[in-house]
N, C-alpha and C positions, 0 to 999 in steps of 0.2 A: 023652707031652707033647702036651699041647693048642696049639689054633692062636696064643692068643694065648700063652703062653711060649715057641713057636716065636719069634713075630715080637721078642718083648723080648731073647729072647738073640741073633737074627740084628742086631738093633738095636744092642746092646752089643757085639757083635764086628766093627761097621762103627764104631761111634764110637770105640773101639780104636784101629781101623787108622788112621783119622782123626788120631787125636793123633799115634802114631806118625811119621806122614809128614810130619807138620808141621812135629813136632820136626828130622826129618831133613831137611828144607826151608832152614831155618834156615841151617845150617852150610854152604851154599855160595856163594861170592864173583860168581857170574857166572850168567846165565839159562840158556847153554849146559851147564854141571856142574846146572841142577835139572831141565834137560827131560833132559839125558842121564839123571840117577838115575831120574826119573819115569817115562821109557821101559823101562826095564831095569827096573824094581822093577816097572811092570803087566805087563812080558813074563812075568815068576819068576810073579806072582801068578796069572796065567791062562794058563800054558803047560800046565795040567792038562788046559784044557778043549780047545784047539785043537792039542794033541799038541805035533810039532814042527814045524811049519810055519812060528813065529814065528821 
């Protein structure tokens, strides 16, 4: 895989995620329920790279 179909599919799997979280954004009634998922949903997402420290 060449550099740039690296970067269009790293592209396409961030605009993904994007929508995703957007969608899931949506459905909650207060700011405290979207940072609580926000914090918990980037923990899950990057707990690969900083082990378990989080």
């Amino acid at each position: 895989m060449n550099k740039s179909e690296k970067r269009t599919k790293l592209v396409e799997k961030i605009e993904s995620r994007l929508r995703l979280t957007a969608r899931n954004l949506v459905k909650f009634d207060t700011i405290q329920e979207t940072l609580d998922f926000t914090v918990e949903s980037f923990q899950l997402e990057f707990s690969w790279v900083c082990g378990d420290r989080i």
